[in-house]
KOLFI-136092 format. One record per residue (C-alpha): z negated, y negated, x. Coordinates in steps of 0.001 Angstrom, whole numbers. Example, Ala and Ser with C-alpha at 12.3 -4.5 7.8 and 13.67 -1.06 7.14 Angstrom:
// KOLFI-136092
<w = -7800	v = 4500	u = 12300>
<w = -7140	v = 1060	u = 13670>
This chain:
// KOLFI-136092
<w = 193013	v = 63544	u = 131665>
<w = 192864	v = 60949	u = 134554>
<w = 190688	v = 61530	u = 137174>
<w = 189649	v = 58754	u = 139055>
<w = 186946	v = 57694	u = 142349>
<w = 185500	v = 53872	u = 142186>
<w = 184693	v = 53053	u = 145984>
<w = 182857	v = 49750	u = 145282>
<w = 181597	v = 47357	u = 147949>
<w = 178140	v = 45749	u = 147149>
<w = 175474	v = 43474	u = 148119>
<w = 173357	v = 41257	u = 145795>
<w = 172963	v = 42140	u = 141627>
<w = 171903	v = 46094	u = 141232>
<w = 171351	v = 44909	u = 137854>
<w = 174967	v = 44009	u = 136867>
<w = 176204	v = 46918	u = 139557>
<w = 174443	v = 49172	u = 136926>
<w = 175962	v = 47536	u = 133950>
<w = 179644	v = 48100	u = 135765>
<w = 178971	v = 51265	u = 136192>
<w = 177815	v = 51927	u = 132641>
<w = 180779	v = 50515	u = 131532>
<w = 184027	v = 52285	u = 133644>
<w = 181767	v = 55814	u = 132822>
<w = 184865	v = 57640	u = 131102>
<w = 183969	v = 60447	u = 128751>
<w = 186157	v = 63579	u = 128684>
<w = 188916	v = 63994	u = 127358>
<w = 189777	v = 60615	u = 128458>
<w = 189310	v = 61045	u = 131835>
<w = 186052	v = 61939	u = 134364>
<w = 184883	v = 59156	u = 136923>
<w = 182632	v = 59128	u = 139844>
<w = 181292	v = 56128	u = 141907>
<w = 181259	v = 55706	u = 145726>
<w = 178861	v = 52556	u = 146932>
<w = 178956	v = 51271	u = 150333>
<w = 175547	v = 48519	u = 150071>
<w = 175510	v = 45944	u = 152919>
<w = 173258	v = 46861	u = 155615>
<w = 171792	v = 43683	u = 155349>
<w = 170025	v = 43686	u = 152456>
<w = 167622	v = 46610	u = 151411>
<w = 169385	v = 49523	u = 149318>
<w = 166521	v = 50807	u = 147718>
<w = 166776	v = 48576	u = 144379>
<w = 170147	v = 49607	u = 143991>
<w = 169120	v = 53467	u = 144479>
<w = 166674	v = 53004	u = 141913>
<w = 168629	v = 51606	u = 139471>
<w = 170962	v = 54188	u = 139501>
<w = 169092	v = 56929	u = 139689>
<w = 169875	v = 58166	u = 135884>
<w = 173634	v = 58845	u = 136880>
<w = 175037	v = 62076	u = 138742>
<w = 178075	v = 60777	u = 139431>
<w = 177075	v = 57883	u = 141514>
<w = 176863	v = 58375	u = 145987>
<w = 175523	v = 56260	u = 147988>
<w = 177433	v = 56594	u = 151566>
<w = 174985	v = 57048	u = 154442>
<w = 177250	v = 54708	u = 156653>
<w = 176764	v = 51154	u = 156295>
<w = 177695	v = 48290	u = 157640>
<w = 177032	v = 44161	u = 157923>
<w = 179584	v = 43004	u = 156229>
<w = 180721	v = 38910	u = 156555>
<w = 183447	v = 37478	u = 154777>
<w = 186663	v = 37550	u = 157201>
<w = 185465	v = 40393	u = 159569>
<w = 186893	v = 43771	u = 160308>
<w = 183281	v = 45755	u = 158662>
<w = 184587	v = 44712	u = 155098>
<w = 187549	v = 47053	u = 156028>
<w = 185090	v = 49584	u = 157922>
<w = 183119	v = 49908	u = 154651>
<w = 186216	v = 50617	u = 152861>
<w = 187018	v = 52964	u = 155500>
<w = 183816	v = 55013	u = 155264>
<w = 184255	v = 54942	u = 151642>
<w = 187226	v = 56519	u = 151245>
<w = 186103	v = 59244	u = 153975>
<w = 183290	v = 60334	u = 151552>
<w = 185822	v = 60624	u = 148678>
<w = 188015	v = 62523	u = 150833>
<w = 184702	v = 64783	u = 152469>
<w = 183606	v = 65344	u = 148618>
<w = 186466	v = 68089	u = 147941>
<w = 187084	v = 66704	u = 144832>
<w = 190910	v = 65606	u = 144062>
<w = 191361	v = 62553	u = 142109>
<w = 194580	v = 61110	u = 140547>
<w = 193111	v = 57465	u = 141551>
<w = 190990	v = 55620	u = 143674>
<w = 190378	v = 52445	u = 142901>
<w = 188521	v = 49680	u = 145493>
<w = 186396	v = 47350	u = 143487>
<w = 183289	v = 44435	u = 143982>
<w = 180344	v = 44912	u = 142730>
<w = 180903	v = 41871	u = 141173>
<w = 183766	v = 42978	u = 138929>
<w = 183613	v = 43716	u = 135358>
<w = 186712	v = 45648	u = 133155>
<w = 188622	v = 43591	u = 130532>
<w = 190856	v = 46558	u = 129355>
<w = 189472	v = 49385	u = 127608>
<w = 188874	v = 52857	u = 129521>
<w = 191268	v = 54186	u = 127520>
<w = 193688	v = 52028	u = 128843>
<w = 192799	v = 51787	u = 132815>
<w = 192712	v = 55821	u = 132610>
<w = 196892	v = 55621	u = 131161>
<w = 197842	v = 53020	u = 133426>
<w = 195980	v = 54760	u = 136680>
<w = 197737	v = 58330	u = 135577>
<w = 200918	v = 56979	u = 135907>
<w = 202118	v = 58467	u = 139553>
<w = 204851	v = 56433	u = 139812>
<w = 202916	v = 53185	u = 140300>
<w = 201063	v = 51831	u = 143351>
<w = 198276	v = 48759	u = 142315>
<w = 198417	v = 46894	u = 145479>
<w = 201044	v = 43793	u = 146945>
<w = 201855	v = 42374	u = 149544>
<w = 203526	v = 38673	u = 150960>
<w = 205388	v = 39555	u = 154622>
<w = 203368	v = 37220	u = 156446>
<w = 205768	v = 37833	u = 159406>
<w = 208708	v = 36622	u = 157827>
<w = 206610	v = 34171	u = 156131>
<w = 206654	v = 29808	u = 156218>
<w = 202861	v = 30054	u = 155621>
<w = 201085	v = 28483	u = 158509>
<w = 198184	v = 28950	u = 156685>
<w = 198441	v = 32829	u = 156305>
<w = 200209	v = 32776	u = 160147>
<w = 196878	v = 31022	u = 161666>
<w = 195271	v = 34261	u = 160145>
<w = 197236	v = 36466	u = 162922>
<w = 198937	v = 34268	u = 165264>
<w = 195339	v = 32711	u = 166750>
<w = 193173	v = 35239	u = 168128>
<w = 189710	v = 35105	u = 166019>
<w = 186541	v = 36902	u = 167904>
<w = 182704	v = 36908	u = 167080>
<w = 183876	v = 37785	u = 163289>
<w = 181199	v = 40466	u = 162883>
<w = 178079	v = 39431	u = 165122>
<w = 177893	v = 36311	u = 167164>
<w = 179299	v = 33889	u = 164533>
<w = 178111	v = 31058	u = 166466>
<w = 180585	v = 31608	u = 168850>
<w = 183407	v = 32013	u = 166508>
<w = 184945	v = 28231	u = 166305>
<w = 184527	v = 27855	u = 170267>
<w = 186226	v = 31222	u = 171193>
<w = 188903	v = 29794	u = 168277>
<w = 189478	v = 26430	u = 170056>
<w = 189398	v = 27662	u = 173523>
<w = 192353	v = 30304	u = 172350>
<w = 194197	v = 27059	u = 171218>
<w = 193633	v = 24492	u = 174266>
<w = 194559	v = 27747	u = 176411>
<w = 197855	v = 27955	u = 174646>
<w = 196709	v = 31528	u = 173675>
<w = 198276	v = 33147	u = 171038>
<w = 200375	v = 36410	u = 169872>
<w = 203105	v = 38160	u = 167503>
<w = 202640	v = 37621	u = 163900>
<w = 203610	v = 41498	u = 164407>
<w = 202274	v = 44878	u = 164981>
<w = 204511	v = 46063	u = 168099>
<w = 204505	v = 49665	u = 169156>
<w = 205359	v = 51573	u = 172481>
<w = 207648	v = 53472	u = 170853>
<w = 209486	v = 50490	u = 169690>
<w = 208414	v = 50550	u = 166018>
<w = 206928	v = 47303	u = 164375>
<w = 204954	v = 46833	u = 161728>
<w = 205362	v = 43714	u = 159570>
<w = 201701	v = 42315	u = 158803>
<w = 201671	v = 41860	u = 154777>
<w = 198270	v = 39994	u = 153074>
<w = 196908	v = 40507	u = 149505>
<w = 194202	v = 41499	u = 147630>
<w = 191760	v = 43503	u = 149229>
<w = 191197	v = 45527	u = 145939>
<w = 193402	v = 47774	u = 145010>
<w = 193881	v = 51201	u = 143080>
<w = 196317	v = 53822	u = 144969>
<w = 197364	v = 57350	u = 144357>
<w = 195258	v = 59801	u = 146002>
<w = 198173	v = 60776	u = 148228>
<w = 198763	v = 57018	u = 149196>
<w = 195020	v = 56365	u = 149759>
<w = 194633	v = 59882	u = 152234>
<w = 198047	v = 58408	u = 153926>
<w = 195905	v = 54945	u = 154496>
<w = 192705	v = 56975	u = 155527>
<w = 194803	v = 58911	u = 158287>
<w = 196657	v = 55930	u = 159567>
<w = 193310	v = 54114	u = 160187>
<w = 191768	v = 57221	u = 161423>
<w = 194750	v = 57842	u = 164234>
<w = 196799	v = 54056	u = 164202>
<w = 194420	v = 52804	u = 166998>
<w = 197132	v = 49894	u = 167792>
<w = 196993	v = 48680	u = 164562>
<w = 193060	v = 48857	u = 164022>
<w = 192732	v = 46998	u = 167445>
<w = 195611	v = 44214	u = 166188>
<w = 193736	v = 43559	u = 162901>
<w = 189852	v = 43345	u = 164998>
<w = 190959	v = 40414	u = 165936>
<w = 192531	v = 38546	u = 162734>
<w = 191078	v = 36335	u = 159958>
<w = 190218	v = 38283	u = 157023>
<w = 191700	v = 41893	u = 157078>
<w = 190528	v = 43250	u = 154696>
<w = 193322	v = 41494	u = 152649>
<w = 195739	v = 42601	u = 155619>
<w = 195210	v = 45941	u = 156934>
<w = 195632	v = 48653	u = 153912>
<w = 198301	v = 45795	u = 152059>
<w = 200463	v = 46611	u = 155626>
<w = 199948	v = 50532	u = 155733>
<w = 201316	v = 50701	u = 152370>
<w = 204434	v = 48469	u = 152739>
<w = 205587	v = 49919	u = 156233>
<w = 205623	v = 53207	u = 154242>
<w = 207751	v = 54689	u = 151692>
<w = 205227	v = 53862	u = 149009>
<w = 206185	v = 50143	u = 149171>
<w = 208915	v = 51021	u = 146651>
<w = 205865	v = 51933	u = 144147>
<w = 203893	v = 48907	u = 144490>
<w = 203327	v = 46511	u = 141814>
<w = 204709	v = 43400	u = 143933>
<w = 206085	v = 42812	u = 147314>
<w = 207118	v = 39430	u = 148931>
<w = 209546	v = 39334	u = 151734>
<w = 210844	v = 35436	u = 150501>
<w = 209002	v = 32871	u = 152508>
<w = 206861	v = 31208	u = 150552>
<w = 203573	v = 32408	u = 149800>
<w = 202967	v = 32470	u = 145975>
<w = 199190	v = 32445	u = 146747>
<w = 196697	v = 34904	u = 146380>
<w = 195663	v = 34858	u = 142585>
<w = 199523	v = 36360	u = 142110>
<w = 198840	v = 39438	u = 144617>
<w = 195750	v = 40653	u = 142546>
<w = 197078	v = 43735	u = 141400>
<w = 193634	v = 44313	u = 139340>
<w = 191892	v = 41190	u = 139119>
<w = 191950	v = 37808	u = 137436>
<w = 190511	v = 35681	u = 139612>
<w = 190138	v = 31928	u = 140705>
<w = 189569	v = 30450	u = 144113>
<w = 188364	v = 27115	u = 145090>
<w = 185647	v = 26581	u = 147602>
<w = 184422	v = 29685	u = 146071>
<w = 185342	v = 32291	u = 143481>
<w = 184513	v = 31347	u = 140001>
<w = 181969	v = 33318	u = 138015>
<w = 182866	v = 33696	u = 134245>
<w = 181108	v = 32982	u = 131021>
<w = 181294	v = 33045	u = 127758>
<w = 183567	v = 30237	u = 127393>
<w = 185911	v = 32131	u = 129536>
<w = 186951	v = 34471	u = 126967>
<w = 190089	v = 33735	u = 125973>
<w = 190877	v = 32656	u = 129659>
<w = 190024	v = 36950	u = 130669>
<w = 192360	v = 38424	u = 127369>
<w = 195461	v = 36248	u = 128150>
<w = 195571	v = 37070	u = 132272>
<w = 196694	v = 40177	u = 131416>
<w = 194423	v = 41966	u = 134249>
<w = 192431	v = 44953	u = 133655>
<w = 189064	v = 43095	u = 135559>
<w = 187790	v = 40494	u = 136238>
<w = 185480	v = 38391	u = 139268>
<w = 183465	v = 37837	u = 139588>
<w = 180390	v = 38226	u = 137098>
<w = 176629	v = 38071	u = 136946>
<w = 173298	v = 39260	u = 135738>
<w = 171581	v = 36013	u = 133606>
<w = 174995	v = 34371	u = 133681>
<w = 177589	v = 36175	u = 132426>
<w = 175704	v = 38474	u = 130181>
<w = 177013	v = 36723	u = 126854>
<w = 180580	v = 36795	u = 127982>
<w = 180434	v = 40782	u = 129380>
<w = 178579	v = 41916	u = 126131>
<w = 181595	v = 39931	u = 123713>
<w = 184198	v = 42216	u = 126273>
<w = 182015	v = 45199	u = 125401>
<w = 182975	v = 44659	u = 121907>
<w = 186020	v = 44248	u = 122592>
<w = 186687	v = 46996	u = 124620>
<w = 184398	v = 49651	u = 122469>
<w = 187115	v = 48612	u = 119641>
């Protein structure tokens, strides 16, 4: 029986968040779930509260933060997250960081196998350090402020760390010597409990690191992709890069099938066929009056 902790990020949808929920539920002797939400603190929790207010295995965390796309609170959230999985006493053989947006293609049957295999870390990473990718080097090589308040200021600040000629390692460098190697990804991902309490104590004690990644574009998609491939569990994960060239971001979605273009797709029906063929156990992003045709065809599917 796989055991396994959901620590999903939300913000707009308690409708579909409900319907997600409803359908990763695993009955015994499958396997047991419970959900962790984090709910931006910019919008107002209590609709999402009271939609979920028939389940027992649904907590809200107290801790919340504003989250905008490319600042360090997306990883914060995460963060706090994990603490209340680790604070509930409760030992899982998974936890797996999702959307709210997300929706399972594969069966529960088969996500509960494939997340009680040990042996297998869903996360990966591209070395961005060793990496040709100006694009993914601009994301640590420029100094980016003003990510989580003050956005107004966050171009300026930007081009006055360029006309300065003000810039730093593509590296995490250490006192002691040691360097980290900054990797990027996905920034969902389903680890081992012992992988995911390693993660929680680096960011809990790793204040060099932390303070490196305040200051970058996005890292969420950085910071727990570089814990995990500095460490021995690297070995486990479902794809590293070291070659140069980036293969893009779709290809280091350990979970998710997912498109980008000015912004991420959401699915419908006519999708189908698109969702069974990635291969991926979920998909993103879906939504309530939208995707409902598509999601109840998977549910078919799925309950098959």
């Amino acid at each position: 029986m796989t055991r396994i902790a959901y620590i999903i990020t939300a913000y707009i949808d308690e409708k579909h968040l409900k319907r997600l929920i409803e359908a990763l539920n695993i009955e015994k002797p499958i396997g047991e779930t419970d959900f962790y939400i984090h709910v931006d603190s910019k919008v107002d929790i209590d609709p999402f509260i009271e939609e979920m207010k028939e389940f027992d295995n649904v907590y809200f965390i107290t801790k919340r933060y504003q989250i905008y796309w490319g600042g360090m609170n997306q990883v914060w959230s995460q963060y706090a997250l994990l603490k209340a999985v680790f604070e509930s006493d409760r030992i899982y053989d998974r936890i797996a960081c999702l959307s709210g947006t997300d929706y399972p293609i594969w069966s529960n049957k088969r996500i509960a196998e494939a997340f009680g295999n040990p042996y297998i870390e869903y996360i990966a990473g591209y070395n961005v350090t060793n990496g040709n990718s100006k694009g993914q080097l601009y994301k640590i090589n420029t100094y980016h402020f003003f990510r989580d308040k003050l956005h107004f200021l966050c171009t300026p600040a930007r081009l006055l760390m360029t006309y300065l000629h003000i810039s730093r390692n593509p590296y995490i460098q250490y006192r002691n010597g040691k360097r980290y190697d900054v990797y990027m990804g996905s920034d969902y991902w389903a680890l081992t409990y012992r992988c995911a309490r390693y993660v929680f104590d680096v960011i809990s004690k790793d204040q060099t690191l932390t303070k490196y990644f305040n200051h970058s574009f996005v890292p969420s998609e950085m910071v727990v992709n570089t814990i995990v491939m500095n460490s021995e569990y690297k070995r486990k994960t479902i794809r590293h890069v070291d070659e140069p060239t980036y293969p893009g971001l779709s290809s280091l979605s350990p979970l998710h099938h997912i498109i980008y273009g000015k912004s991420i797709k959401t699915y419908r029906l006519e999708d189908l066929q698109e969702l069974l063929d990635s291969g991926k156990m979920f998909f993103r992003k879906a939504r309530t009056g939208f995707s409902d045709t598509l999601m109840e065809r998977i549910d078919e599917l799925r309950n098959e």
